[in-house]
C-alpha positions in Angstrom: 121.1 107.3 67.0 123.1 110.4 68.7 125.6 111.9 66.9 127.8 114.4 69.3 130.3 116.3 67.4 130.4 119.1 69.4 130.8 118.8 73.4 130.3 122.9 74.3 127.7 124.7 73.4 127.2 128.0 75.0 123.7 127.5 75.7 123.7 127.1 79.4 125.9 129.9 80.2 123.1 131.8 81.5 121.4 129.2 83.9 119.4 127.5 81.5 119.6 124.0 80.1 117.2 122.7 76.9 114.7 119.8 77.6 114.6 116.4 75.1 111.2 118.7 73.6 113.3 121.7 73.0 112.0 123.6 75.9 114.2 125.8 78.1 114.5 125.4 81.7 116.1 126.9 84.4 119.2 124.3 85.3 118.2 123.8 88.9 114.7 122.6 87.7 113.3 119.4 89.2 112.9 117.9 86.2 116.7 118.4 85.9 117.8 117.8 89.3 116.0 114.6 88.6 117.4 112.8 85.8 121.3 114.5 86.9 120.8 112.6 89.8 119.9 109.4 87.9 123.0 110.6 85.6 125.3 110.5 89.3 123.6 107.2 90.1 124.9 105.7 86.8 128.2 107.2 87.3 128.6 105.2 90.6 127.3 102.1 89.5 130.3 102.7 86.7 132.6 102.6 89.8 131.0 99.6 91.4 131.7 97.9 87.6 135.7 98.0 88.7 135.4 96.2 91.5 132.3 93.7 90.3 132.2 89.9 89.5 131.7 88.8 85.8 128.2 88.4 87.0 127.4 91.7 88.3 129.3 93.2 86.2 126.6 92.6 83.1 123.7 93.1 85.1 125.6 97.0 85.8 126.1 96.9 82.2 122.6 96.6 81.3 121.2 98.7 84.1 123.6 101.7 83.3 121.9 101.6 79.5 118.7 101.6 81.1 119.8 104.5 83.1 120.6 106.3 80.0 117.3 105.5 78.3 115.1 106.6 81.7 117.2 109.9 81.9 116.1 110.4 77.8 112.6 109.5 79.1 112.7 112.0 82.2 114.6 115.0 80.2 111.4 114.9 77.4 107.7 116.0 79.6 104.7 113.6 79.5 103.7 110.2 80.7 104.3 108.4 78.1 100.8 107.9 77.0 99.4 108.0 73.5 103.0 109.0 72.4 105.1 107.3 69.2 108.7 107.3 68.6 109.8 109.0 72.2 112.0 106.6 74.2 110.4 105.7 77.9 111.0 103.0 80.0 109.0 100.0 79.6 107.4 97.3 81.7 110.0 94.9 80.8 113.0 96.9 82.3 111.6 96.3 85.1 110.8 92.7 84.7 114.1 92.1 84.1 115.2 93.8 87.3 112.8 91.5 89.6 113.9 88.5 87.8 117.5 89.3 88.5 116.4 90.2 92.2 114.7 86.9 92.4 117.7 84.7 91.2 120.1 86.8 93.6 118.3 86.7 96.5 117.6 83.0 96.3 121.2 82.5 96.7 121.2 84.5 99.7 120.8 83.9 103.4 118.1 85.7 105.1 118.6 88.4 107.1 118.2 88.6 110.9 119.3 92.9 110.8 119.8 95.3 108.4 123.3 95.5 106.7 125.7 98.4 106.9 127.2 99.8 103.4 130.7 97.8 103.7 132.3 94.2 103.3 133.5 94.5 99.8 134.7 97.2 97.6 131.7 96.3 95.2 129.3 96.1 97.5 130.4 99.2 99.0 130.2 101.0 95.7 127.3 99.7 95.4 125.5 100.7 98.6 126.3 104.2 97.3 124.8 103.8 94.3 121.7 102.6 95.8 121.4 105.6 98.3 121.9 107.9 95.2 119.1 106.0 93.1 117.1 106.5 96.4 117.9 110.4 95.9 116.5 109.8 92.4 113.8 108.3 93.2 112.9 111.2 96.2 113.2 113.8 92.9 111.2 111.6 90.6 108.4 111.6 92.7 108.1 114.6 93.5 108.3 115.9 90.2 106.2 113.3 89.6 103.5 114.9 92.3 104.0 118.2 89.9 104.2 117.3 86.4 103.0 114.4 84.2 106.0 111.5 84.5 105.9 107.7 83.0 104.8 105.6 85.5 107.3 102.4 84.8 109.9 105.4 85.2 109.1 105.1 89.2 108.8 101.8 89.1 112.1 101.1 87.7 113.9 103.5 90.2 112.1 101.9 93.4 113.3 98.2 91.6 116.7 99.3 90.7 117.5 100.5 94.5 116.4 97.0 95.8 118.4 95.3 92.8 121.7 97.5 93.8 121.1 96.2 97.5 120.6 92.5 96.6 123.5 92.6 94.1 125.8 94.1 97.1 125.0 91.3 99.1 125.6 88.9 96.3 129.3 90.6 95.8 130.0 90.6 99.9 130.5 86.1 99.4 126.8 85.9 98.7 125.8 87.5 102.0 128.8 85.8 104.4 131.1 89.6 104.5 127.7 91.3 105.2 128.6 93.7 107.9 125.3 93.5 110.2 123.9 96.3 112.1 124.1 95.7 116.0 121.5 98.2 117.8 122.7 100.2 120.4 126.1 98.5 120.1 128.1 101.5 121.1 126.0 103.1 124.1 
């Protein structure tokens, strides 16, 4: 359990922020550029909960916990492998993610174009938080390409961003305020 009594502590006055291990890093790090982003990414999804159906709104609730146990898992180094007692994502995270795609998108009309962040205020909200999970995900792998990171960590970022763009579709009238993407509409 985490216990924050204090909120300041001084010890990133000087550029330098402390990893879940202990270890100091300098604040613009990409393993700290890559779980603040997945930090902003939870932060919109919070904003996409205002606007969201009963529904979606506990499927947000559950991914923004998740969100909060894969930035614990990206803020400690290692893959996860041989390790005991350190929080990382797990297979079943992102089980539950394609399940929840699966069920959505069954509902959902296919798609003859590719749809334009709108309709909705939810699904709005939530096409930005899907673009800043794609961000995450960007950072992720290449920190990934530099330092050891838990596999299911990437998985569950690639799956989240498809779930965020499902779930949008789902709060636009299940697909029917889609805004549709007309090529070359304006030449």
């Amino acid at each position: 359990m985490v216990r924050l009594t204090r909120i300041y502590t001084k010890g990133g006055d000087r550029g330098q922020t402390s990893l879940g291990d202990g270890q100091r890093v300098a604040k613009q790090a990409l393993r700290v550029s890559a779980y603040g982003t997945v930090d902003e990414a939870n932060a919109a999804i919070g904003l996409a909960r205002l606007h969201a159906d009963t529904v979606a709104d506990g499927m947000l609730a559950r991914i923004q916990n998740d969100l909060f146990d894969l930035g614990a898992d990206l803020c400690r180094p290692g893959d996860g492998r041989g390790e005991t007692g350190t929080l990382r994502m797990q297979p079943s995270q992102v089980a539950r993610l394609e399940a929840e795609i699966d069920a959505l998108n069954a509902l959902l009309k296919p798609l003859d174009s590719f749809v334009l962040p709108g309709g909705s205020a939810a699904a709005a909200h939530l096409h930005l938080a899907r673009t800043v999970v794609r961000r995450a995900e960007r950072l992720t792998f290449d920190l990934a390409a530099r330092e050891p990171v838990n596999p299911v960590a990437l998985e569950y970022l690639n799956r989240l961003s498809d779930h965020l763009f499902v779930l949008s579709r789902h709060e636009n009238d299940r697909g029917a305020l889609d805004v549709l993407w007309v090529p070359g509409a304006n030449r």
